[in-house]
N, C-alpha and C positions, 0 to 999 in steps of 0.2 A: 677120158675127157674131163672127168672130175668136175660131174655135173648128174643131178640128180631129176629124174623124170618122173614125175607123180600124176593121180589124177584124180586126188581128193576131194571133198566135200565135206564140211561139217553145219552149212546152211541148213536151214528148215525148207520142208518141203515145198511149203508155199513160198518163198523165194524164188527158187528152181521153176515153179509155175509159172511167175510172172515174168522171168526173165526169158522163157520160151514164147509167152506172148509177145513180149517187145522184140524177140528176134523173128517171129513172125511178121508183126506187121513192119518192120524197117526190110525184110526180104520183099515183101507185096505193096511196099509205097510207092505208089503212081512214079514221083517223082526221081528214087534209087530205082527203079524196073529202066525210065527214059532212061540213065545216064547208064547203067548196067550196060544196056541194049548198046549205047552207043561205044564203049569199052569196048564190048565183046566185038564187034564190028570189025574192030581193027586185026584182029587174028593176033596171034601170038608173035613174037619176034624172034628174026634169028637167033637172039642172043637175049638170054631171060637176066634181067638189071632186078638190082637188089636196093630199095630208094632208103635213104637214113633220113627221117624229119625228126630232129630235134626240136625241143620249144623252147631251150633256154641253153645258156653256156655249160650249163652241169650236161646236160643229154649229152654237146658235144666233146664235153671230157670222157664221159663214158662209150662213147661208141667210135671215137677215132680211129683207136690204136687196133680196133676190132674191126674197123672196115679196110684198114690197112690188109690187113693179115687175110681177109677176103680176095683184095685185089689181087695179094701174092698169089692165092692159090687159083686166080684168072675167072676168077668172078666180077662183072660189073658191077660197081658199086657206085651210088649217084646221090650226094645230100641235098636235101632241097629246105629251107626256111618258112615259117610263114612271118616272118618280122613285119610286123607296121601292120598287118590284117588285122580287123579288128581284136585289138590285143591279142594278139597272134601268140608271141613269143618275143625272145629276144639270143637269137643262135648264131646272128651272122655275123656281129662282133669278133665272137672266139673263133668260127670259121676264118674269119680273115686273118686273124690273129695265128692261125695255126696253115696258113697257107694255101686251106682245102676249096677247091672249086665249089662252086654252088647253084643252086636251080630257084628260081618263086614257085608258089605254090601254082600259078597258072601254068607255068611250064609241066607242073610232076600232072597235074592235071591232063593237059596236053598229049605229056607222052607215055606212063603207064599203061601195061598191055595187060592180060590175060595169061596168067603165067610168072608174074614178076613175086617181088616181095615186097613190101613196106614194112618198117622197124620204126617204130615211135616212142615213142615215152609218155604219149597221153593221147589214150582212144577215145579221151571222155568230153574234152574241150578243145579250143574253142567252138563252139556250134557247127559255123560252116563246116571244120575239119573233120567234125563226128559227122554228119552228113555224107561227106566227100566218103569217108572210111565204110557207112552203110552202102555206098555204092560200089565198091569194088570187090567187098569179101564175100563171106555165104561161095567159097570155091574158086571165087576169080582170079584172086588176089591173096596171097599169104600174108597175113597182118601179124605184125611179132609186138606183142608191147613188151615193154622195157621197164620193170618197177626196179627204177634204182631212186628211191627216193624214201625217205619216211610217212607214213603215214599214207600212203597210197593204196593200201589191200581195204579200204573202204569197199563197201560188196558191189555199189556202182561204178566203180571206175574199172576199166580192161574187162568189160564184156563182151564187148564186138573183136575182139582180137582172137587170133585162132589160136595162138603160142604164147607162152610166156615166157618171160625170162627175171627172174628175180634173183636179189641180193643176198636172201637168206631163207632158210629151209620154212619160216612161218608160212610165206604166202603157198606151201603143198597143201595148208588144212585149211586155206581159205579159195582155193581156184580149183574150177571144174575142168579146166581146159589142159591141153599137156604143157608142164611148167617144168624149165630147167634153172636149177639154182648158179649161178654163175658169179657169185659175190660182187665185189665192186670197186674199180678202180680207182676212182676218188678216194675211197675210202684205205683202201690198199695202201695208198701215197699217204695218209694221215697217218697207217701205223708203221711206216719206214723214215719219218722224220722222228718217231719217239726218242731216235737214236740222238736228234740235234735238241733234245727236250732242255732246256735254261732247267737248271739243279734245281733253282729255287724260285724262280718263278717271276715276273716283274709287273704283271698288271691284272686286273680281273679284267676277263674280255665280256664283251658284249656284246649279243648276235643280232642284231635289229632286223627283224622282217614287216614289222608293223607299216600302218598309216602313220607318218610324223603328225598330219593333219585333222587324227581322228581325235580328241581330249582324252582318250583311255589309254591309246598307245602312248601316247607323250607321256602322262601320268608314271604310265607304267615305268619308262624309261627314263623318266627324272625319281623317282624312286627308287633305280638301281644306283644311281647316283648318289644319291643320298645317302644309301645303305652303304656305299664303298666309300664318302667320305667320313659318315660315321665309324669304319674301323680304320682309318687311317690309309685305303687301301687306294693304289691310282687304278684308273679304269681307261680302256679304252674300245671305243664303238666301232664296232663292223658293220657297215652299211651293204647292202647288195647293190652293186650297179645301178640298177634302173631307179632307186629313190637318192643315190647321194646325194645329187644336187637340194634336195629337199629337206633335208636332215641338216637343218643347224645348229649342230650340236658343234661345243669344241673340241672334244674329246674324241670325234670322227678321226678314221686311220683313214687314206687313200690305199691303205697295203692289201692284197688279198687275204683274204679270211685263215687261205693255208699257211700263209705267212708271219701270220700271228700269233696262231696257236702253240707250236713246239713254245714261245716266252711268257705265257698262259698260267697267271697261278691259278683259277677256274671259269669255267665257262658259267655266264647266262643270259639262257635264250627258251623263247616257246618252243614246243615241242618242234622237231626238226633233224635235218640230215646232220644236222653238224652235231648231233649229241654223239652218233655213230663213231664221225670223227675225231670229236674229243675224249669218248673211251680210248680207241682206239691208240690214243697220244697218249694216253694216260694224264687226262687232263679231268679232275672232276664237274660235274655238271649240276649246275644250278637249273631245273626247269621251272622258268617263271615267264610270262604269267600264261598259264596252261588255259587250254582250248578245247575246242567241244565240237567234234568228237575227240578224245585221246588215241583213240586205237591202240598201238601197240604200244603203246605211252601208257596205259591204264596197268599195265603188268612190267614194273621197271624190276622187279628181281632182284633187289639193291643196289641198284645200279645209281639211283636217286631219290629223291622226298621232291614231290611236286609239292611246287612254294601257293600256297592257297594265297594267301594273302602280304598285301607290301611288309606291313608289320614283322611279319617274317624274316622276312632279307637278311637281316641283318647278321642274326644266327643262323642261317642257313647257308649263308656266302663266308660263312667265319668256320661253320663245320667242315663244308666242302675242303676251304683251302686247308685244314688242318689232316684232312684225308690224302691228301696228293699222295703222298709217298708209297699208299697201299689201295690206292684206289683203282687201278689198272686190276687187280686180283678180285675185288671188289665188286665189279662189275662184268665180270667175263661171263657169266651164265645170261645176262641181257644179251650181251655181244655176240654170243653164240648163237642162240634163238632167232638173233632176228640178220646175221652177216654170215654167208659162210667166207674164210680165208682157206685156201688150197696153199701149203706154202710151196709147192710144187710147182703147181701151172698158174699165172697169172691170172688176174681175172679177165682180161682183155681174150686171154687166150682162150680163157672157157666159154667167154659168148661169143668169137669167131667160131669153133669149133662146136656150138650146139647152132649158129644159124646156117653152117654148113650144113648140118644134119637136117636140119628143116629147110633147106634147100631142093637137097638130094632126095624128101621123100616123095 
């Protein structure tokens, strides 16, 4: 399956404590007992459905081609959105975009039984949906989280989940729960365009996740600016969807982020999935301006020099681009620690093939 199953710990004790009280009292809260009760009610179904709730377009790139391969093997498989809920997500776009039928959250609400499975990508927010999650698991419900993202083995997030499913072998010595490492598709796709890599490179990218409208991100991001016209270098911005309209910047692409990068003479961005990416590409990384907590960010293994201050930039975005050509080598003990690559079995293939497994137990 080329997928690894641990059930590590390197928490302190008291940790472990408190998170047995919060799973206590979310089993015995008045209000998950009523809606339990009313779950359980319903008896089990002929046919035990396997629900995907992504929260964002990245979920649905990683769990597509895996609910696919589910289907095949005559498993139900049913995605459900929470878009527009209060700050729900935002999955139904690329749903649509990729053809896949879809559920609201009142509907998975609705029809979940006793017996099914739920696969998410965040057990931890929005509120409502951490609620909804205390009411179906503790045995009802198989809850899978899905850490395909950076910066998510934070010790609160994917507690209430029974299964894990992670990108790389770190989150074995951060999760108590049984965890399969299943690498990541997204990412997969990053390191098989290295092949369409520009020789030499034609823009420093720039990852924008910020507030346009907070004065520090703006700052920040007119900064990078500055520092690329100070070495002569062009730049261009990569907005995420949900703030383009918001970002008036000139230098904004409309292009996706993966389409950018193979022509990338370096990347910079806060700490993020797209550093993964841009290893991956062999594309060096600028991380600026770094955030708190860093998590796996805090141990980069050479991979990078977190940019403290703007002042920086300048030589930092000048070293990087002068690294390209050996940076890919450079970086691969980061890479490795925190992605596993199967060059065998896909990684879509290894997370159908370990939720079968947590299906069938």
């Amino acid at each position: 399956m080329g997928s690894s199953l641990g059930n590590k710990a390197s928490s302190p004790v008291s940790d472990g404590f408190v998170q047995r009280l919060l799973a206590a009292y979310r089993l015995v809260h008045p209000g998950n007992l009523f809606k339990r009760g009313r779950i359980y009610a319903r008896g089990r179904a002929a046919t035990r459905t396997v629900y995907f709730v992504p929260h964002n377009r990245n979920n649905v790139r990683l769990l597509a081609d895996a609910a696919e391969i589910l289907g095949d093997r005559g498993i139900r498989c049913v995605f459900a959105h929470l878009d527009g809920l209060k700050r729900g997500g935002v999955a139904r776009p690329e749903l649509n975009a990729r053809g896949i039928s879809h559920i609201g959250f009142a509907d998975l609400e609705r029809m979940i039984r006793p017996g099914d499975m739920l696969v998410t990508g965040s057990d931890f927010a929005p509120q409502f949906f951490r609620r909804f999650i205390d009411s179906i698991n503790f045995g009802m419900v198989r809850v899978v989280g899905l850490i395909g993202g950076a910066r998510e083995l934070r010790p609160h997030r994917f507690v209430r989940a029974d299964y894990i499913l992670s990108m790389g072998p770190a989150a074995l010595q951060q999760r108590r729960q049984p965890t399969y490492v299943v690498g990541s598709p997204v990412i997969e796709r990053a390191a098989a365009s290295a092949g369409a890599r520009h020789d030499e490179g034609l823009f420093v990218l720039v990852n924008f996740k910020g507030n346009i409208e907070d004065p520090a991100d703006r700052q920040a991001i007119e900064a990078v600016a500055a520092a690329c016209a100070k070495l002569g270098l062009a730049h261009v911005v990569s907005v995420h969807p949900t703030m383009f309209a918001k970002v008036d910047m000139p230098n904004k692409s409309p292009l996706d982020f993966a389409q950018l990068l193979p022509d990338a003479l370096a990347l910079v961005t806060r700490p993020s999935t797209t550093v993964y990416e841009a290893i991956a590409c062999g594309i060096p990384v600028v991380l600026f301006p770094p955030v708190s907590p860093m998590v796996e960010f805090d141990r980069p293994m050479g991979a990078f020099k977190p940019t403290l201050s703007e002042h920086d930039l300048v030589e930092d975005i000048r070293a990087a681009v002068r690294s390209r050509p050996t940076y890919f080598e450079q970086s691969r003990d980061f890479l490795n620690a925190n992605l596993s690559i199967d060059p065998k079995v896909p990684a879509s293939q290894r997370i159908a093939e370990a939720l079968i497994d947590i299906y069938n137990r």
